[in-house]
TORKOL-4160 file (C-alpha; in steps of 0.2 Angstrom, whole numbers, padded with zeros to 4 digits, m for minus):
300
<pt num="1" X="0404" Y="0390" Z="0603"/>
<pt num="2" X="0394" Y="0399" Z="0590"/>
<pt num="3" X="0379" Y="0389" Z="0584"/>
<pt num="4" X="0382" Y="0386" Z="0565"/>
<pt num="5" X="0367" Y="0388" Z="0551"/>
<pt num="6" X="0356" Y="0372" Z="0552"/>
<pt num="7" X="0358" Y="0368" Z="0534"/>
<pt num="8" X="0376" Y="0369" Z="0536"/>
<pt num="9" X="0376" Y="0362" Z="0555"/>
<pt num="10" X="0366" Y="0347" Z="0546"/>
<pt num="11" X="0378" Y="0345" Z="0531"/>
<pt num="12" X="0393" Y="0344" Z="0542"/>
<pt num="13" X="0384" Y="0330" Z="0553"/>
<pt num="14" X="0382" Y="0321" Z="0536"/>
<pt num="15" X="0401" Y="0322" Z="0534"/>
<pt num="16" X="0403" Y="0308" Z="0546"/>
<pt num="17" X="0393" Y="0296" Z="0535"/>
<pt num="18" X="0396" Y="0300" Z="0517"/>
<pt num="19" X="0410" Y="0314" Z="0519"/>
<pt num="20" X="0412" Y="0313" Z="0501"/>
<pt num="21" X="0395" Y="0318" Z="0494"/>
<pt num="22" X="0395" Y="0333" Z="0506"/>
<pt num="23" X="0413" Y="0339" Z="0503"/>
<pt num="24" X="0409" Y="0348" Z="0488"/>
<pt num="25" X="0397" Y="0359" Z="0495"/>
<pt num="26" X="0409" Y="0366" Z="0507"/>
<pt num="27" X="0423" Y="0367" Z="0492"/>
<pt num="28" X="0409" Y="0379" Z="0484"/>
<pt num="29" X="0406" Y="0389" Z="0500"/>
<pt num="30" X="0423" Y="0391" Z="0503"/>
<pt num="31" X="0428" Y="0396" Z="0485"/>
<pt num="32" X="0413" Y="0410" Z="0480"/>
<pt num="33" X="0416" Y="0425" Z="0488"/>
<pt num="34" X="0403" Y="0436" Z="0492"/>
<pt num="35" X="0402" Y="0452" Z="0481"/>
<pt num="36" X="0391" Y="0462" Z="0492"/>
<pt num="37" X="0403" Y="0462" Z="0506"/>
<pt num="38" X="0414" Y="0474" Z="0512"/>
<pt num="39" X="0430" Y="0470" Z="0522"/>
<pt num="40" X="0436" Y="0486" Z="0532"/>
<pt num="41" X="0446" Y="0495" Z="0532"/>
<pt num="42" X="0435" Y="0507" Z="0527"/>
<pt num="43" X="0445" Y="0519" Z="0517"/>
<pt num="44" X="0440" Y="0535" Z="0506"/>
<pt num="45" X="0449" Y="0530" Z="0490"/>
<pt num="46" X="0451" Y="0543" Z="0475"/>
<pt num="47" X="0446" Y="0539" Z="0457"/>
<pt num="48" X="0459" Y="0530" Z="0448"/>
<pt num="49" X="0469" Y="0537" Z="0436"/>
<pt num="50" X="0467" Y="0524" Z="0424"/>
<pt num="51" X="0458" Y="0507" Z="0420"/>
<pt num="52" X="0467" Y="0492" Z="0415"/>
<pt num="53" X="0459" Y="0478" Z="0405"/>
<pt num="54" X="0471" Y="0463" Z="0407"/>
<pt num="55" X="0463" Y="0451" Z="0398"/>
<pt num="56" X="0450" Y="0435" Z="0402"/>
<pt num="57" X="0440" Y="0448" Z="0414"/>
<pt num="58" X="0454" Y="0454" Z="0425"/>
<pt num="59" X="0453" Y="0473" Z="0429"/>
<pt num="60" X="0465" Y="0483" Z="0437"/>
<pt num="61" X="0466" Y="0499" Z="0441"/>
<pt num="62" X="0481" Y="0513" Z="0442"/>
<pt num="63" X="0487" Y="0528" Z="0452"/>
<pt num="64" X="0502" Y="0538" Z="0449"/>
<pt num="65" X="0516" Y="0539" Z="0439"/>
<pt num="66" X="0532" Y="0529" Z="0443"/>
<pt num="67" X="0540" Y="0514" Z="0445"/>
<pt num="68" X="0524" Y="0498" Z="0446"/>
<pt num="69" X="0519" Y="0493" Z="0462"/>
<pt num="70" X="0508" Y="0480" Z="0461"/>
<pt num="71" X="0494" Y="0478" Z="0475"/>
<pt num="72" X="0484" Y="0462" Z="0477"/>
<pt num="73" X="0469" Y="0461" Z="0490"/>
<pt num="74" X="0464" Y="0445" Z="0501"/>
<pt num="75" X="0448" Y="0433" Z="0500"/>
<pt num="76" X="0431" Y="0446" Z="0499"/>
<pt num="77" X="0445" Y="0461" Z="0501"/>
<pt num="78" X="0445" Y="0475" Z="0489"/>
<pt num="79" X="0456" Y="0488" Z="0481"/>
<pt num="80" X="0448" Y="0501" Z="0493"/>
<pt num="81" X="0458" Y="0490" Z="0508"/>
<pt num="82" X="0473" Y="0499" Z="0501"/>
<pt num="83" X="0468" Y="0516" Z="0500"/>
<pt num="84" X="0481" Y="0524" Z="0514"/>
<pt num="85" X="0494" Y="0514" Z="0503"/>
<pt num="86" X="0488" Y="0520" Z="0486"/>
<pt num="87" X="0488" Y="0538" Z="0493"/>
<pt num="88" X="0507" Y="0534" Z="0500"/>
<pt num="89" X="0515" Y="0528" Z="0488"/>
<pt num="90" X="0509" Y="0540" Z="0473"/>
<pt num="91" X="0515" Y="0551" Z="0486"/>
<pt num="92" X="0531" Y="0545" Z="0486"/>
<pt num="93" X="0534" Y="0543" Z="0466"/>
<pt num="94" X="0525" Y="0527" Z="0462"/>
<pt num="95" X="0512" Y="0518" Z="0452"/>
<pt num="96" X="0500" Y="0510" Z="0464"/>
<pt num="97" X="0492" Y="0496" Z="0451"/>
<pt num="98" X="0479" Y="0488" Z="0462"/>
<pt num="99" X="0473" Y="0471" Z="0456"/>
<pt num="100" X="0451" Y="0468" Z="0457"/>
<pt num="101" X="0455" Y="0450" Z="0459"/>
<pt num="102" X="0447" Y="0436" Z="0448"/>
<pt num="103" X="0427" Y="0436" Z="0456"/>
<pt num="104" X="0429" Y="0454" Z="0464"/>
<pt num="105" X="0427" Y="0472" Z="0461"/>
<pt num="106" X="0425" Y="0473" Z="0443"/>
<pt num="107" X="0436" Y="0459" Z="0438"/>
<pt num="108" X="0427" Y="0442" Z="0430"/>
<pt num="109" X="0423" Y="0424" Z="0435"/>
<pt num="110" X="0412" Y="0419" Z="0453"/>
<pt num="111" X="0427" Y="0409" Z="0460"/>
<pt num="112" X="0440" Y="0413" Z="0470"/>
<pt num="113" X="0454" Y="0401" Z="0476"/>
<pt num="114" X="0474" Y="0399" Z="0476"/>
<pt num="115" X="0475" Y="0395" Z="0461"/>
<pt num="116" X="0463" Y="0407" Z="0452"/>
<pt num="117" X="0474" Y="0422" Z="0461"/>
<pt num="118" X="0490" Y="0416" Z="0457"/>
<pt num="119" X="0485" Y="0416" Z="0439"/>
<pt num="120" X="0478" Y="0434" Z="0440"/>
<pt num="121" X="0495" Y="0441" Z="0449"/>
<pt num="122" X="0505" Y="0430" Z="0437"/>
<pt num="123" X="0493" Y="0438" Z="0423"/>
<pt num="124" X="0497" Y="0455" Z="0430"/>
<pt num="125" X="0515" Y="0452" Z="0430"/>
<pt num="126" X="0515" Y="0448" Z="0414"/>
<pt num="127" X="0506" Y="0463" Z="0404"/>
<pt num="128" X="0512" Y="0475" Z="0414"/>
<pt num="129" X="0529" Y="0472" Z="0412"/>
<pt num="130" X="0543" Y="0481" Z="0423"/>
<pt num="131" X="0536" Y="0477" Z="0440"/>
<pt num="132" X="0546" Y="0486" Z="0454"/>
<pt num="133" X="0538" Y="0478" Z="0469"/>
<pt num="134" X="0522" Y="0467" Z="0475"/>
<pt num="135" X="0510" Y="0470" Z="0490"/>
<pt num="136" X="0499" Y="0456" Z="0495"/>
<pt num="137" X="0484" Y="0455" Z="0508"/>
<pt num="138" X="0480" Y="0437" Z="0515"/>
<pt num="139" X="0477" Y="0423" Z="0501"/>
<pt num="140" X="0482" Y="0439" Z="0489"/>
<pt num="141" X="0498" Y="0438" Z="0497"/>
<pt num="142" X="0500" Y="0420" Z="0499"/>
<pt num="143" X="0496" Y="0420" Z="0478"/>
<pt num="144" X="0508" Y="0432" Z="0474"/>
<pt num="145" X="0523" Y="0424" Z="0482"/>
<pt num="146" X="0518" Y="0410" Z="0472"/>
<pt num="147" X="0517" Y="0418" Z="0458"/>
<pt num="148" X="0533" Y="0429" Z="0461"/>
<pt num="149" X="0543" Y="0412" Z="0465"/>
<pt num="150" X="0536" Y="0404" Z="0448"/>
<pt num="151" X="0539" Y="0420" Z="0436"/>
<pt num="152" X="0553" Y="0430" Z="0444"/>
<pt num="153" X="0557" Y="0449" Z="0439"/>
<pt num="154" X="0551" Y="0457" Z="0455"/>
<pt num="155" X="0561" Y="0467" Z="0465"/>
<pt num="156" X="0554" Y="0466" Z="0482"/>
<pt num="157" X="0538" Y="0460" Z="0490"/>
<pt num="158" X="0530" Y="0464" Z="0506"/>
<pt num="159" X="0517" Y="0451" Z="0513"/>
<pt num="160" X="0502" Y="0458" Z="0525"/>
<pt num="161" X="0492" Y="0445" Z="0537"/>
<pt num="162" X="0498" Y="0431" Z="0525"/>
<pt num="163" X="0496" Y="0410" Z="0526"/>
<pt num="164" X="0512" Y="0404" Z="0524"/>
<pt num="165" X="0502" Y="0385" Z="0521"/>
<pt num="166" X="0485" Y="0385" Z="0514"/>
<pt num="167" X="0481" Y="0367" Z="0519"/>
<pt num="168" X="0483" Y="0374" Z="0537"/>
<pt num="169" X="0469" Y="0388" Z="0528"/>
<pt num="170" X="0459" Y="0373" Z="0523"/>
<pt num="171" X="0459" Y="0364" Z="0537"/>
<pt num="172" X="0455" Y="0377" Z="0550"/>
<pt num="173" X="0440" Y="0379" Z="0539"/>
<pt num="174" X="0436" Y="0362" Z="0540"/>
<pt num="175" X="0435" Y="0365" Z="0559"/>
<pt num="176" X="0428" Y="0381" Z="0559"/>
<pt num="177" X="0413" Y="0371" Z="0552"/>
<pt num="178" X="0415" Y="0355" Z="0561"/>
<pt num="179" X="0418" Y="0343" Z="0548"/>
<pt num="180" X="0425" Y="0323" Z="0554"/>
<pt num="181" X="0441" Y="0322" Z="0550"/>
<pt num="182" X="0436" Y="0311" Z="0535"/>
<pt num="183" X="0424" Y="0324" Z="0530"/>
<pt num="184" X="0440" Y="0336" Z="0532"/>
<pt num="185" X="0453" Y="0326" Z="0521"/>
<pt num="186" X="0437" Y="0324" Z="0508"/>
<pt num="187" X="0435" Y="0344" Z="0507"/>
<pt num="188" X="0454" Y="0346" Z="0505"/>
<pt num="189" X="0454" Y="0334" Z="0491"/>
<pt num="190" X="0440" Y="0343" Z="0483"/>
<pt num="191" X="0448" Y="0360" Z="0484"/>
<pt num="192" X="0464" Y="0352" Z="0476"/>
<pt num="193" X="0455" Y="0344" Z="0463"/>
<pt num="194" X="0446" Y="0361" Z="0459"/>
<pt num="195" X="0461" Y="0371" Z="0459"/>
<pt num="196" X="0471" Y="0358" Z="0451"/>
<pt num="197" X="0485" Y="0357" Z="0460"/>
<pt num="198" X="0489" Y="0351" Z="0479"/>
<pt num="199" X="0490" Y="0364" Z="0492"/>
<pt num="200" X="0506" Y="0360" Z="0497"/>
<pt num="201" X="0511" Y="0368" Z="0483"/>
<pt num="202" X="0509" Y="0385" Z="0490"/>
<pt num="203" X="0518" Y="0382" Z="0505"/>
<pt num="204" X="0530" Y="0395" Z="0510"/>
<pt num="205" X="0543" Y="0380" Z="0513"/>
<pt num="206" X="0543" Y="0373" Z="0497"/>
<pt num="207" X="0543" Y="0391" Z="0489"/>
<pt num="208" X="0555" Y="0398" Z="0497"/>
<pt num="209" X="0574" Y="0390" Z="0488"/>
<pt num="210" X="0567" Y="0398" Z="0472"/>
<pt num="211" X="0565" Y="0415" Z="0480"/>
<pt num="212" X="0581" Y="0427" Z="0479"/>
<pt num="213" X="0573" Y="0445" Z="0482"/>
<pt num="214" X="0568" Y="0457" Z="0499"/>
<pt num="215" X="0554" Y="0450" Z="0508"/>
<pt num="216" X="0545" Y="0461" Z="0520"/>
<pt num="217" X="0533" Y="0449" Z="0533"/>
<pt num="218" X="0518" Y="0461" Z="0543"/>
<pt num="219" X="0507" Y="0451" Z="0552"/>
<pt num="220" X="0496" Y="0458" Z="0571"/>
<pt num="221" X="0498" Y="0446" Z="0585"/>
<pt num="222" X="0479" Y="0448" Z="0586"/>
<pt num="223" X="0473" Y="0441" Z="0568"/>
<pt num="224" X="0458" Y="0428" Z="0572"/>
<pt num="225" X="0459" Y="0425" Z="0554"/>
<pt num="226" X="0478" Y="0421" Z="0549"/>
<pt num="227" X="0486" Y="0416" Z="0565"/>
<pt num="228" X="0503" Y="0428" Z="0567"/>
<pt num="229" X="0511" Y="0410" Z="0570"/>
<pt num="230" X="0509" Y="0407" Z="0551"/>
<pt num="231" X="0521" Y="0424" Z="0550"/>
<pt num="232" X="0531" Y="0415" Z="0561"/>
<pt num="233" X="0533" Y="0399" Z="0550"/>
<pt num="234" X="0536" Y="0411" Z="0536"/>
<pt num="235" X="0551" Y="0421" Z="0544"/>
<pt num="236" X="0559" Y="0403" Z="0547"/>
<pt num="237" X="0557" Y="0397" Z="0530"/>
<pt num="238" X="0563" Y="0412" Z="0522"/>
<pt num="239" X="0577" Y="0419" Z="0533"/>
<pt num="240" X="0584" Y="0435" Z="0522"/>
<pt num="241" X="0566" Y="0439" Z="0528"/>
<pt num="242" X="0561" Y="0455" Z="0539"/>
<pt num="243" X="0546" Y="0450" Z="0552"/>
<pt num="244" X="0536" Y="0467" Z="0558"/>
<pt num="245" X="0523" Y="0462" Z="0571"/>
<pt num="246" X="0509" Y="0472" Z="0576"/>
<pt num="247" X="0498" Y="0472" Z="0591"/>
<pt num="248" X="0479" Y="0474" Z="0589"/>
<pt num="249" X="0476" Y="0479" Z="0574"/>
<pt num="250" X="0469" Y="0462" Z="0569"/>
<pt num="251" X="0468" Y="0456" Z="0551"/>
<pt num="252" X="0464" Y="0471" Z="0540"/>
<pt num="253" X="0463" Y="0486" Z="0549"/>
<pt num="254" X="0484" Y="0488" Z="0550"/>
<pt num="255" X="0481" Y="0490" Z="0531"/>
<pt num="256" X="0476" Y="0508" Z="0538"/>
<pt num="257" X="0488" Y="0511" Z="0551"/>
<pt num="258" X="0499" Y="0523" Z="0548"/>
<pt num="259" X="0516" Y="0515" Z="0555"/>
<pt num="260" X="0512" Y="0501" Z="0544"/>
<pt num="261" X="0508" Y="0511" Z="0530"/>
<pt num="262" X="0524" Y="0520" Z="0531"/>
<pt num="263" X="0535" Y="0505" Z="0535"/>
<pt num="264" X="0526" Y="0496" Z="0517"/>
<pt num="265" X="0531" Y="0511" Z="0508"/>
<pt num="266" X="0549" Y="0513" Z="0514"/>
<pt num="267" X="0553" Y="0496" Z="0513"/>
<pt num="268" X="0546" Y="0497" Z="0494"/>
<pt num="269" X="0557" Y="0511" Z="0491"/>
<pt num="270" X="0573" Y="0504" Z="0498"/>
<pt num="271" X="0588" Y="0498" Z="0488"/>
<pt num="272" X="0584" Y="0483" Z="0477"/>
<pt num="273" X="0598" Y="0473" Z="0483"/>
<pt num="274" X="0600" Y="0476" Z="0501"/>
<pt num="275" X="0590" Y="0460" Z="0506"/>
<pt num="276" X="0587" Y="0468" Z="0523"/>
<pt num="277" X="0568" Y="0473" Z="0520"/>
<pt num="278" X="0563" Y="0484" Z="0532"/>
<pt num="279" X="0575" Y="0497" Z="0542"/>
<pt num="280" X="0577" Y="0491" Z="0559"/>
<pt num="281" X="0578" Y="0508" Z="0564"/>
<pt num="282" X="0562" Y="0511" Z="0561"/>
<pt num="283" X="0555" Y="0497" Z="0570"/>
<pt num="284" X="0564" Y="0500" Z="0586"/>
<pt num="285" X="0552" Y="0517" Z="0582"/>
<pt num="286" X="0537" Y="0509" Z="0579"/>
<pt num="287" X="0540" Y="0498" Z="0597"/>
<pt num="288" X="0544" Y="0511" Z="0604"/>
<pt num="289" X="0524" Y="0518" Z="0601"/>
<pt num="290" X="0519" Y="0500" Z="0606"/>
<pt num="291" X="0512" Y="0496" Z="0588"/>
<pt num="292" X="0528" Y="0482" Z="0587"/>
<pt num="293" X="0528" Y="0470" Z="0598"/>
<pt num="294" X="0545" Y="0458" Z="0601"/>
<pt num="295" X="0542" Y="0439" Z="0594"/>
<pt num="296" X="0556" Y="0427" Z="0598"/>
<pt num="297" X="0550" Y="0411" Z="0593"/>
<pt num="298" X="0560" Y="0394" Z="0592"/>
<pt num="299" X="0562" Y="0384" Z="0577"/>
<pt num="300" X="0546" Y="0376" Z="0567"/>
């Protein structure tokens, strides 16, 4: 087991005492991402074409010309995450908008949580008008489904590494850190409390009757930080859904692969009403190069 930090070792020894005193603390090292840090893949990525300033500090930047495709990066991710799929889908006739999220990049504010994403995609959504499709790393997926779900007037969404319950999120960093379980239900609360709104609200479950659109699920059997079960539970609760699962390629770096790559991009550019996602053919290819692996799973 890896030896915590003594300040934070000694905090979360606290939380069997006075668990609320010390949950906030945690709610702020959960929520304020570190700017200095660089989540790979590390990708060459070109100079934008454009700049977007889409108000209250949220920048975005665009490539191509096209139809919008609107890409949103995970917790400490950045645009650069997505520079094989940038490249890709300009390639293939789009607009890759990438989205700084809210305490990233060059975009405003030093917090980031559910909440503050989903209002950033929603934001997005809104100013840029005709959005043909949504690609999402990690919480920046899980934020625009929610978002997507609320507001409506996408045509397809793919969802990379993505929680498909963030109080499952919270709580495993409440172990990671080895809060009590009182200390754990006190950070939770304090998160909720921040964000304004319960977790449960971004639940894949409780999202997914207002969703009527193509859903494409990508997730490595290998991801230590989202758990390819939480793909699993997504698949279930949105069955029009098609589930793609990788091996060992862990948590970011399928951003870079190049099947993955090339299954986002297809699946962006098929028909809008088809509600099949992803050809199958071309995952029986992909299998068949042993970067799909089969995942039969029983109901959850």
């Amino acid at each position: 087991m890896t030896a915590l930090p003594l300040p934070i070792a000694a905090l979360a020894a606290a939380s069997y005492v006075v668990p609320a005193l010390v949950a906030p603390f945690f709610r702020r090292l959960m929520l304020h991402p570190r700017r200095h840090v660089s989540a790979p893949p590390a990708l060459t990525l070109r100079a934008a074409d454009q700049r977007l300033d889409l108000g209250e500090g949220l920048v975005a930047w665009r490539w191509g010309e096209g139809p919008t495709v609107l890409l949103a990066h995970g917790f400490e991710g950045s645009t650069a995450q997505f520079g094989a799929v940038i490249d890709a889908l300009v390639e293939r006739g789009y607009a890759a908008v990438a989205l700084d999220m809210p305490a990233h990049g060059a975009s405003g504010g030093d917090e980031a949580s559910p909440g503050t994403f989903a209002r950033a995609v929603d934001q997005a959504l809104s100013q840029l008008g005709s959005v043909h499709a949504v690609v999402g790393h990690s919480l920046g997926a899980a934020a625009s489904l929610y978002a997507v779900a609320q507001r409506g007037g996408v045509g397809r969404i793919a969802l990379i590494s993505s929680p498909s319950a963030l109080e499952r999120v919270l709580r495993g960093f409440a172990g990671a850190v080895r809060l009590s379980r009182r200390g754990a239900d006190a950070f939770v609360a304090s998160v909720e409390r921040r964000v304004g709104q319960p977790a449960a609200d971004f639940d894949v479950k409780r999202i997914a009757p207002l969703l009527s659109l193509p859903i494409l699920l990508i997730h490595d059997q290998n991801d230590r930080q989202v758990p390819v079960a939480e793909a699993a539970r997504a698949a279930h609760a949105l069955p029009g859904a098609e589930l793609m699962v990788t091996r060992g390629l862990g948590h970011n770096r399928l951003l870079a692969d190049p099947a993955v790559v090339t299954a986002i991009v297809d699946f962006v550019a098929g028909s809008g009403d088809d509600g099949k996602g992803l050809d199958l053919v071309a995952v029986r290819d992909l299998a068949a190069e042993h970067r799909v692996v089969e995942f039969h799973l029983e109901a959850m």
